[in-house]
LOVO-649086 format. One record per atom (N, C-alpha, C, O): residue in one letter; x, y, z. Coordinates in steps of 0.2 Angstrom, whole numbers, plus 5000, padded with zeros to 4 digits. Layout:
! LOVO-649086
AXYZ...
END
This chain:
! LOVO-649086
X491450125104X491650095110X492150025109X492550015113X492049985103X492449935101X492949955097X493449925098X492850015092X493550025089X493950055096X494550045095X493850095102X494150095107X494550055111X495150055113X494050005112X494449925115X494849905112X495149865116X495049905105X495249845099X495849905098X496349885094X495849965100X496349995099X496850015104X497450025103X496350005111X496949985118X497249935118X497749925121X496949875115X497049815118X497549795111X497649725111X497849815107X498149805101X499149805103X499449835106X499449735098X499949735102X500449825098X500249865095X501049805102X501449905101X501649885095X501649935092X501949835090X502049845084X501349895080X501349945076X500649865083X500049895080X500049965083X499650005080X500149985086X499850045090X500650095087X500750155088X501050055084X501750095082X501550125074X501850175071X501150095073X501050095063X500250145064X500050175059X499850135071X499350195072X499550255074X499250305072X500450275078X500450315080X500850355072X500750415071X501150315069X501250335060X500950365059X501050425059X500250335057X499650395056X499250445058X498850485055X499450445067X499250515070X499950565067X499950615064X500450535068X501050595065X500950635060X500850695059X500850575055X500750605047X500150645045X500150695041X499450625050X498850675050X499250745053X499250795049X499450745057X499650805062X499950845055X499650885052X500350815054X501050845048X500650895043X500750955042X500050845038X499650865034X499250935037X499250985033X498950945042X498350985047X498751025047X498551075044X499651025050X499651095052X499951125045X499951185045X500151105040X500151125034X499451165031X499451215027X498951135033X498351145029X498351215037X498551275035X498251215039X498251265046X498751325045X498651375047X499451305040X499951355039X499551395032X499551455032X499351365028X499051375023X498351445024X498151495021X498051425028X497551455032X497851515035X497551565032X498251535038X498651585038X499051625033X499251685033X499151605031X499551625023X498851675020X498951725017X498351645022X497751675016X497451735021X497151785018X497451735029X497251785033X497851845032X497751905031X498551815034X498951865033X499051905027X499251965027X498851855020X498951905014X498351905011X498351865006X497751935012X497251935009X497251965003X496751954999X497752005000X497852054992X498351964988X498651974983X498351914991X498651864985X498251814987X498451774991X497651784984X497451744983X497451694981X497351634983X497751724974X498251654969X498551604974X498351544976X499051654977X499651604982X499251574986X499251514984X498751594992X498751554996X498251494992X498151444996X497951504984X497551424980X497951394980X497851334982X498751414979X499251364974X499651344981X500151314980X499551354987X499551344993X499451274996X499751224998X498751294997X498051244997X498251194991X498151134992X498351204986X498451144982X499151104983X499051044981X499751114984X500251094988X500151044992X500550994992X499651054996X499550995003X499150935001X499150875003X498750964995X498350894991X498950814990X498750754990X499750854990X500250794991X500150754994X500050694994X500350795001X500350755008X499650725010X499550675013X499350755007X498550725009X498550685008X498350655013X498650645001X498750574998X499150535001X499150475001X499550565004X500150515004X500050505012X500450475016X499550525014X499250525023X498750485024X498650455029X498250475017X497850435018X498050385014X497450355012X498550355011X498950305008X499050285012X498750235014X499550315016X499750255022X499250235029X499350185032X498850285030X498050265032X497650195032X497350165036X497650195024X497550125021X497850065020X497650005018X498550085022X498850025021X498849995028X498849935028X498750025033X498950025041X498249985041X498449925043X497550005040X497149965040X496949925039X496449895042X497449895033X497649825030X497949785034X497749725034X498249795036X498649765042X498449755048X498749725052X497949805050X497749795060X497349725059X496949715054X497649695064X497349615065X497049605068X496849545070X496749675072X496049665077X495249675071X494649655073X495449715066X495049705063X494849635057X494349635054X495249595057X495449545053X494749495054X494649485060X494349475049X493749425051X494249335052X494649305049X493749325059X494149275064X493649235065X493149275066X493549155064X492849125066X492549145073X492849155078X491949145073X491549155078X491349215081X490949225086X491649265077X491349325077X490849355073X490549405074X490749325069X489949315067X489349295069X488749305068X489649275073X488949245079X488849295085X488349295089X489249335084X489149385090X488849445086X488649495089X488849445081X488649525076X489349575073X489349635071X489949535073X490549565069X490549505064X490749455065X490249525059X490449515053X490649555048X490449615049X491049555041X491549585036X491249645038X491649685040X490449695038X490249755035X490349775042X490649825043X490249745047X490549785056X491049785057X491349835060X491449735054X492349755056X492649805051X493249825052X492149805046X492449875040X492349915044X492849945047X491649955047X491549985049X491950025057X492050085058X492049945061X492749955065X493450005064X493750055066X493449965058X494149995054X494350045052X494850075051X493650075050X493650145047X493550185055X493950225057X493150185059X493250205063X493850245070X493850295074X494350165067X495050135072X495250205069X495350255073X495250225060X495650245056X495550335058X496050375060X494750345058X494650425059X494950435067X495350475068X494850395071X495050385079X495850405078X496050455081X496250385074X496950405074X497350455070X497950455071X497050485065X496850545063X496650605067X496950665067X496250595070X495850635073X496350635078X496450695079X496750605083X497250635087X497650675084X497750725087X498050665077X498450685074X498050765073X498450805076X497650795070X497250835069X497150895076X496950945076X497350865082X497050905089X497850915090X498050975092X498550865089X499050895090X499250935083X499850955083X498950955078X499150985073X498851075077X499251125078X498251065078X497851125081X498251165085X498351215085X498451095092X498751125097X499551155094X499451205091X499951125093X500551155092X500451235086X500851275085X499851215083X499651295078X499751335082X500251375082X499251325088X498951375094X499751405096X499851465097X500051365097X500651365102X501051405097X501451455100X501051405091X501651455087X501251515086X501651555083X500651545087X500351585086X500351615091X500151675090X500451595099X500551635101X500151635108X500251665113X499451585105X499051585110X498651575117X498251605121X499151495116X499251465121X499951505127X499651515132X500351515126X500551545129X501051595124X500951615118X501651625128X501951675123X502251665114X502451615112X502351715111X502551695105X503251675106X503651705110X503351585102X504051555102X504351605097X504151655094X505151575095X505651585093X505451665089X505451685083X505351695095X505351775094X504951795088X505151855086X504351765085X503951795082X504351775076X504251825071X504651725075X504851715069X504451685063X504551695057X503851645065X503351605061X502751655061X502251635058X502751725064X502251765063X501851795057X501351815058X502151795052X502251805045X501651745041X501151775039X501651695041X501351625040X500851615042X500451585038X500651625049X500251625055X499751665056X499251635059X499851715055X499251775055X499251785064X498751775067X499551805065X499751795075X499351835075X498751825078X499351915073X498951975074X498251955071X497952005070X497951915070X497251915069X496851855071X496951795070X496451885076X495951805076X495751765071X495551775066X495951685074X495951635071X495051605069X494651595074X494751595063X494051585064X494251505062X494551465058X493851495070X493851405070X493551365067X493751305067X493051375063X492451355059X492851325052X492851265050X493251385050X493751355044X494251335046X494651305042X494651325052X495151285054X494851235056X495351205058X494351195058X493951145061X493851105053X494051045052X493351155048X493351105043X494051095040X493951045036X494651125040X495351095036X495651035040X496050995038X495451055047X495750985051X495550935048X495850895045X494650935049X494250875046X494350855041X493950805040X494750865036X494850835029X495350785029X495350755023X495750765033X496150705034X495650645037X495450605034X495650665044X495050595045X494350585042X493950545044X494050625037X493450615035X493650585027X493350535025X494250605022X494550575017X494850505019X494950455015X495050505026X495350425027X495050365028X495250305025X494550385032X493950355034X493550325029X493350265030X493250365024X492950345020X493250305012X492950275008X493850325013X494450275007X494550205012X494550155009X494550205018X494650135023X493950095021X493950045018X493350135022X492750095019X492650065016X492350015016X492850115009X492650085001X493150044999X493050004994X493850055003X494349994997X494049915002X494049864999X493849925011X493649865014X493249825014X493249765016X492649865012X491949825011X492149765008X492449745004X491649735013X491349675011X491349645003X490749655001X491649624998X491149604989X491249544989X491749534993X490949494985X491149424983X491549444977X491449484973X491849414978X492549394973X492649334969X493249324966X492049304968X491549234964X491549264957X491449324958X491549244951X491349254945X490649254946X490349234950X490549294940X489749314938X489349254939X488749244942X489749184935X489249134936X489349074942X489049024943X489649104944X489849064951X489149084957X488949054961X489049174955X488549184960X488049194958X487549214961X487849174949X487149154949X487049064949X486549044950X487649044950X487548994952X487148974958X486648944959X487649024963X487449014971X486549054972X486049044975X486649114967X485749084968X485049054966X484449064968X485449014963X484848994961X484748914966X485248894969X484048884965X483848844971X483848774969X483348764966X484248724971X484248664970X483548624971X483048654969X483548574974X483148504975X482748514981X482848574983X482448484983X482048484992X482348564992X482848574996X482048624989X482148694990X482948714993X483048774995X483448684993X484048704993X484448754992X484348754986X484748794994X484848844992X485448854990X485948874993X485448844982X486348854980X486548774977X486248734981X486848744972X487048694970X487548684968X487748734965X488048634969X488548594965X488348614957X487848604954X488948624956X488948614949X489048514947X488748484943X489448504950X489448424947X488948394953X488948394959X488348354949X487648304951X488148244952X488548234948X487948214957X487948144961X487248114958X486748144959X487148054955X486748014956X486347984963X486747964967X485847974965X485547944972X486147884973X486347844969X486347884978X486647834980X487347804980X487647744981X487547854976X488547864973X488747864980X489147814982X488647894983X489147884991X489047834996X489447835001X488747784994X488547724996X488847634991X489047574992X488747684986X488847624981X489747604981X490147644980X489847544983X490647534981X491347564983X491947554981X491047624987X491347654992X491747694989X492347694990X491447754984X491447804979X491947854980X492347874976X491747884988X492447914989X492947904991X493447934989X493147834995X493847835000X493847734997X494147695000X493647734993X493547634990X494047624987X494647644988X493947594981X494547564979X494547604968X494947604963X493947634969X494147694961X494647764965X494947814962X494547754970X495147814973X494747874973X494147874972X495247954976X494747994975X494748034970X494548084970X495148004964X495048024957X494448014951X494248054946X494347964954X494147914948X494347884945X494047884939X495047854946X495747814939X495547764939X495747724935X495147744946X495347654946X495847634948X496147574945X496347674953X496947654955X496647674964X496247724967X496947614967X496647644975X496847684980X497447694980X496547724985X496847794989X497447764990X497547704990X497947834991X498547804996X498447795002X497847795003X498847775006X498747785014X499447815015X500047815013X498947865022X499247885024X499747875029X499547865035X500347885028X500847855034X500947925038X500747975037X501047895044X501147965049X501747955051X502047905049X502148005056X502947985059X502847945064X503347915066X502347935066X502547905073X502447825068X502547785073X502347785064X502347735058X502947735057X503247675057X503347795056X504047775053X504547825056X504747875054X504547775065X505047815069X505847835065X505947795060X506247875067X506847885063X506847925058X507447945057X506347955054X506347985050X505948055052X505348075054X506548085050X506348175051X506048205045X506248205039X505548255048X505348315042X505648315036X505448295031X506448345038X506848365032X506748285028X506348275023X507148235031X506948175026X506648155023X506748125018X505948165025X505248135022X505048155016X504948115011X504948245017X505048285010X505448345009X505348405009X506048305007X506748345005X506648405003X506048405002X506848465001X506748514999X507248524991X507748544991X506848504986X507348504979X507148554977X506948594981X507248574970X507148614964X506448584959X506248614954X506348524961X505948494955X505348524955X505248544961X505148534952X504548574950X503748504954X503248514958X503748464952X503448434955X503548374962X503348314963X503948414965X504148394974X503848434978X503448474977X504048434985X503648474990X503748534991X503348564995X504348564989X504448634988X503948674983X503648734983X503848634979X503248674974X502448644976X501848674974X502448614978X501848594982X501648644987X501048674987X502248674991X502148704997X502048784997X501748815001X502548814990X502648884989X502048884986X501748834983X501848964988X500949004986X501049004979X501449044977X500448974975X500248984967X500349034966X500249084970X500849024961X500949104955X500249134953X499849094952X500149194952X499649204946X499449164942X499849124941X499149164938X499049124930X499249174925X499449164920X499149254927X499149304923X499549364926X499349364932X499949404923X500249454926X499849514927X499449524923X499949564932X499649614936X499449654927X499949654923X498649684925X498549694919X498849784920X498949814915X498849814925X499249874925X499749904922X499949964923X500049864918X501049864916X500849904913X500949964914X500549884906X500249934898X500049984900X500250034897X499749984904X499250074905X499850084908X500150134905X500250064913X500950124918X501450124912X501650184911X501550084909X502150104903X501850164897X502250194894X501050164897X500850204891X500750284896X500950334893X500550284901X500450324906X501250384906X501450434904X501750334909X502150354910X502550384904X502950434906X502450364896X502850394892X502550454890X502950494887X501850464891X501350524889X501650564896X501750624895X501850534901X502050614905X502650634901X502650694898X503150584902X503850604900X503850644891X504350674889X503250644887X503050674879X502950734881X503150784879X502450744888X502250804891X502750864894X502750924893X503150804898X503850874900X504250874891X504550924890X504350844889X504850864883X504550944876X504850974872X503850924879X503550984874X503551034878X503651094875X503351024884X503451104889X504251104887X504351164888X504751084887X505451114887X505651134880X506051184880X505351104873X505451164869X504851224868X504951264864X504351224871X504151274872X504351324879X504151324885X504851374876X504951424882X504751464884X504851494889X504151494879X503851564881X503051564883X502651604881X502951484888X502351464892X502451504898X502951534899X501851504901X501851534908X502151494912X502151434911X502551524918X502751494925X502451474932X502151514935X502451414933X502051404941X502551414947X503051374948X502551444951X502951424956X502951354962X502551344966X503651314961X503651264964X503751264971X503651324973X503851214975X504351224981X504851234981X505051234976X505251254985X506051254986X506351304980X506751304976X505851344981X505951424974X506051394968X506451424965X505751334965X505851314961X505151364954X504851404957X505051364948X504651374945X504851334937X505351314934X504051324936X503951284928X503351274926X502951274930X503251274918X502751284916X502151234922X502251204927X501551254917X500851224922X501151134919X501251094922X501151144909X501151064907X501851014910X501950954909X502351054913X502751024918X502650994922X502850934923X502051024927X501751004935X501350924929X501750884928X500950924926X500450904923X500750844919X500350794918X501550844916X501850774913X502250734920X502250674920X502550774927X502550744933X502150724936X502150674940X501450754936X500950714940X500750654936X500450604938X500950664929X500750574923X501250534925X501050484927X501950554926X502450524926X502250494933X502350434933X501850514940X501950494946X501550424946X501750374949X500950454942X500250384942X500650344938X500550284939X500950364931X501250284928X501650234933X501550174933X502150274937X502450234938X502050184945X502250134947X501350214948X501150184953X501050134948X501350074948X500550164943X500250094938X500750034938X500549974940X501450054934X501749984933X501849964936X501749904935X502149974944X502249944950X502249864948X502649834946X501349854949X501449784951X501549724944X501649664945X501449764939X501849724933X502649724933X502949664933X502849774934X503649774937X503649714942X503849674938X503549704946X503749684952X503649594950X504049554951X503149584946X503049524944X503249474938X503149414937X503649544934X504149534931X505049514935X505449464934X505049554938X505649534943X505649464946X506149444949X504749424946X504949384950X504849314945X504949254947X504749314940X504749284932X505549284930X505749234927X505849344930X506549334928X506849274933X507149224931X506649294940X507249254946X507049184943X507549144943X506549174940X506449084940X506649074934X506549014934X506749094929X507149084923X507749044921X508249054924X507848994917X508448974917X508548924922X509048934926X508248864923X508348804928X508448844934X509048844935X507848874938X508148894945X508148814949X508048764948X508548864956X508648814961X508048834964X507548864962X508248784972X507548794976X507748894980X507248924983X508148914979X508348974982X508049024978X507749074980X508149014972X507749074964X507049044965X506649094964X506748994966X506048964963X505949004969X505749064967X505948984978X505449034981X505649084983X505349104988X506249124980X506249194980X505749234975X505349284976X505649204968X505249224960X504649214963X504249264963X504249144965X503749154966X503249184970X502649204969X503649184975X503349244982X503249324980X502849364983X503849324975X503649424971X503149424966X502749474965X503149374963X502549354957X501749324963X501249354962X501749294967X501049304973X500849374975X500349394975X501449414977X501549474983X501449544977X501449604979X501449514968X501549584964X501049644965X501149704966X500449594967X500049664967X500049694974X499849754974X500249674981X499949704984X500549754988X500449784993X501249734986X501749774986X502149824980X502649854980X501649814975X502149844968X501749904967X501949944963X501149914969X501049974970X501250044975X501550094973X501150034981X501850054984X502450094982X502650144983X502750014978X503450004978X503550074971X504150104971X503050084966X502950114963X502950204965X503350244964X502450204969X502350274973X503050284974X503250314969X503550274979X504150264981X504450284975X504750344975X504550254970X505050244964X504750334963X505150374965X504250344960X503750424960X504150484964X504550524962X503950454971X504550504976X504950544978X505050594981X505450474973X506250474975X506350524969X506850564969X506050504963X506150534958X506150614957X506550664955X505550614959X505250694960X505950744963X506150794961X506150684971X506350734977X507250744972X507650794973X507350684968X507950694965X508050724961X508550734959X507450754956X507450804951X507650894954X508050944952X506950874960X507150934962X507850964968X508051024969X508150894971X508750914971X509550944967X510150974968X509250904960X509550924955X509550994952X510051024950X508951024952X508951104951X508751144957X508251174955X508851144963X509051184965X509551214968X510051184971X509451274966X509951314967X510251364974X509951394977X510951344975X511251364981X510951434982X510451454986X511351474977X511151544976X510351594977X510251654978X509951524975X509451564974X509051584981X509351604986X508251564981X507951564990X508051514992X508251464989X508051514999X508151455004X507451415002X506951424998X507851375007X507151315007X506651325012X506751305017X506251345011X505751365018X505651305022X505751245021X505451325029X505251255033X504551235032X504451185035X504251265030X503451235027X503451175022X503251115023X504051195015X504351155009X504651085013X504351035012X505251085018X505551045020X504950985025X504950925025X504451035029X503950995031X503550935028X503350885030X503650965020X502950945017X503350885014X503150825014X503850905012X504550845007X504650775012X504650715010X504850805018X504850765023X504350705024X504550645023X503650745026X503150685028X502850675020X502450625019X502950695015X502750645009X503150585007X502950535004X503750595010X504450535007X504450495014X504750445013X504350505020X504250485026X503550435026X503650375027X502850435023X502150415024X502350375016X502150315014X502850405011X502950315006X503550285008X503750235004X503750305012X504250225014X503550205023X503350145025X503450235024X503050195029X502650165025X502450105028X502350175020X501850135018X502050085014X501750035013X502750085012X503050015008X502949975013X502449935013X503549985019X503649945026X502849925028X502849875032X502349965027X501849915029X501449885025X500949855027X501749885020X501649865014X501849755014X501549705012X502549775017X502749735017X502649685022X502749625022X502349725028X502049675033X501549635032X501549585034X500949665029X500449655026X500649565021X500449515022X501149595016X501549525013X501749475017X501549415017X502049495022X502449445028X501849405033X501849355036X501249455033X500649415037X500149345032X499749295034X500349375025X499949335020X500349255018X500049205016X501049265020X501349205019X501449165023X501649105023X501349215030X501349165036X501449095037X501849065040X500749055033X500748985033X501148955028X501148895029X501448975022X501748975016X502548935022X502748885024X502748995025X503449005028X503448935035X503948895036X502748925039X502748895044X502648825040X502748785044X502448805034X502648725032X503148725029X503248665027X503648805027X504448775025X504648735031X504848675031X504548795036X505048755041X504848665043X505148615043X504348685043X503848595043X504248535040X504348485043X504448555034X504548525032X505548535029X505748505024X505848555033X506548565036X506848635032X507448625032X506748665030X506848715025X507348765031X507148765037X507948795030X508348815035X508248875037X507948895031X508148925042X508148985042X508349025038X507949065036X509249025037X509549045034X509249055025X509449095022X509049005024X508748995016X507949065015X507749085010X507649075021X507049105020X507549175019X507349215014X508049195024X508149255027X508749265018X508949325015X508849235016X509149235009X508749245004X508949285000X508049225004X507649234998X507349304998X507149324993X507349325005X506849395007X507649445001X507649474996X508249435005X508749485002X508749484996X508649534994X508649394990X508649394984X507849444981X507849464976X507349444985X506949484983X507049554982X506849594977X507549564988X507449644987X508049664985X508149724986X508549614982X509249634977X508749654969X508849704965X508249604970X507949594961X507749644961X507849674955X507349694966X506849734967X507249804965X507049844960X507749814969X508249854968X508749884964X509049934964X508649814958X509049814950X508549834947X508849864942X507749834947X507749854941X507349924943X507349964939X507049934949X506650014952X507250044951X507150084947X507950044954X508350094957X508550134950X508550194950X508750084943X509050144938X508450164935X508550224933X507750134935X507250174933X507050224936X506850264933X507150224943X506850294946X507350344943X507150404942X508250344942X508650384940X508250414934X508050474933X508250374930X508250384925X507550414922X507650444917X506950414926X506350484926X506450514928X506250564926X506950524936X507150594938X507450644931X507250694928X508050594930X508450624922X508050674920X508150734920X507550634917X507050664912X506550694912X506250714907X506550694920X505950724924X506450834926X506150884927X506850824925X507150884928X507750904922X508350934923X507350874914X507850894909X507450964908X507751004905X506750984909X506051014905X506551094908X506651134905X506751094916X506851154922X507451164921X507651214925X507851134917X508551144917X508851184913X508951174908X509151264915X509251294910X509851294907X509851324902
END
């Protein structure tokens, strides 16, 4: 009843990014529902309708990818003071979240069913002349049992990926939480690592006196306010420079200490796919698998693009955090400092994604590259499935992205604070995504290349 309320009462940006995910469920379902047909209609080819059923495992991913990101971002489940007191704490709002998640799914899944029904025949007469009758199995009852469980596989895999990446963990070092349990003084529970002597807060005025609150032996500042030094605006107070120690770097969000450790494994990942397509292309007398879009190539082909796909998730966010270590290179200004350091804050949790993406485009330009006019058409199954795979990873960049724009919110609202122009933020976002663009765009060219050199006759 709450993930209900939390999902009527949700604003239409939120309910735009949930109806994302009933579409791309439906998309998936009635694929997984064409597939089901395929295996009633041709019961003497088994093979096809496995290597069928294995085809949709793409979309499947790519539905419950952006599944997860969508639930990163709902801001009704977001923990908010004071809702602990009532019984939503981090494990009930996990809870909530996966629920919001099967709940919009699970729409997607009822219009997958329905529009089946509808092309089969059932609901009312056969559409466009019994042309989808082939795929469908029109002429034979539909057993609901196994169309009911292939529905269930989008919201029961989404659902439970929303739990496990949400759950509640401390995120404390090993010794920070055996610190936290073990039991101080008068039985306390949990200790300071640095001991006060009896009566240090008392003594000579230890915290806010005249040792300061360093302990230099130099006295606190005091604080001026505006209304102290009428005349003097924001921007004046604290200028916006490039010095590394002014208020611009005071205000932009801490870099990492350390770069995303993924980069080695996506660059080792990725050259073992591309080793794997170059040995399947001088091997020619492998078996063939048949692709989409009448395409066919060996199995260690399919098997060096699915390496090819996870390396380049992998690099992602080492990519991306390089892109933002280059911008600040070389005496940046304050324009390269808070465009670099925002890509290097945001590498992990947009450079995966950004990754996927670079994967997609690769793939879909390999296979535009060989296919052939002449040969079979493109069916509307393939077209469906191409579609909501390349449709569900830019949805999930874009919410990728929102996610990043949620997280700097207060980064952004003490630029302007402190007089930072409009125009210089809405600059930094473009220089982000110039940077991003220079180095993903010739790399995705250039895996398709070598992605669609193996099928090239």
């Amino acid at each position: 009843m709450l993930a209900l309320r939390l999902t009527r009462g949700a604003r239409p940006a939120v309910q735009l990014r949930r109806l994302l995910v009933a579409l791309a469920s439906a998309g998936t379902g009635f694929l997984l529902l064409c597939t089901l047909g395929h295996a009633m209609s041709h019961p003497e080819d088994p093979s096809g309708s496995l290597l069928r059923l294995a085809w949709c495992l793409t979309p499947l991913a790519a539905t419950v990818h952006l599944a997860l990101a969508v639930a990163r971002t709902d801001p009704g489940t977001r923990p908010r003071p004071g809702l602990a007191a009532i019984g939503l704490g981090p494990a009930r709002l996990m809870a909530v979240s996966a629920a919001t998640t099967a709940l919009s799914c699970l729409l997607g899944s009822m219009l997958a069913l329905l529009f089946f029904l509808h092309l089969r025949g059932d609901l009312t007469g056969m559409p466009f002349d019994g042309a989808a009758a082939d795929f469908l199995a029109a002429g034979s009852p539909l057993p609901l049992p196994a169309a009911l469980t292939l529905l269930a596989l989008v919201p029961a895999i989404a659902s439970v990926t929303v739990a496990l990446v949400l759950r509640p963990r401390d995120d404390r070092p090993a010794s920070a939480r055996r610190e936290a349990r073990s039991y101080g003084r008068f039985g306390a529970y949990g200790r300071t690592t640095a001991r006060e002597p009896f009566g240090a807060y008392g003594r000579f005025r230890a915290r806010l006196g005249a040792e300061g609150p360093g302990g230099t032996g130099k006295a606190a500042p005091a604080v001026v306010t505006e209304e102290q030094r009428p005349g003097l605006d924001a921007g004046a107070a604290l200028p916006l420079v490039p010095d590394h120690g002014g208020a611009l770097d005071d205000t932009l969000p801490g870099a990492p200490e350390e770069a995303p450790k993924g980069l080695p494994w996506g660059v080792a990942v990725l050259a073992a796919g591309l080793a794997v397509e170059a040995y399947a292309h001088r091997t020619a007398g492998s078996a063939h698998t048949p692709l989409p879009a009448g395409l066919s190539g060996a199995p260690s082909v399919l098997a060096g693009w699915l390496l090819t796909a996870v390396g380049l998730a992998l690099a992602g966010p080492g990519l991306t955090h390089l892109c933002g270590r280059l911008l600040q290179s070389t005496r940046p200004g304050a324009l390269r400092l808070l465009a670099g350091r925002v890509l290097m804050a945001e590498a992990s949790r947009i450079g995966r994604p950004l990754g996927v993406v670079c994967a997609v485009a690769s793939g879909t330009y390999a296979m535009a590259l060989l296919y052939d006019p002449t040969g079979p058409e493109v069916g509307p199954l393939t077209t469906v499935g191409v579609l909501l795979v390349t449709g569900c990873t830019l949805a999930t960049l874009l919410t990728a992205a929102v996610e990043a724009k949620q997280a700097r919110s207060d980064t952004t609202a003490a630029l302007l604070r402190l007089g930072a122009p409009a125009t210089m933020l809405r600059s930094a976002a473009a220089l982000r995504a110039g940077a991003l663009l220079t180095l993903f765009g010739p790399l995705t060219l250039v895996v398709a290349e070598l992605a669609a050199l193996p099928l090239t006759p």
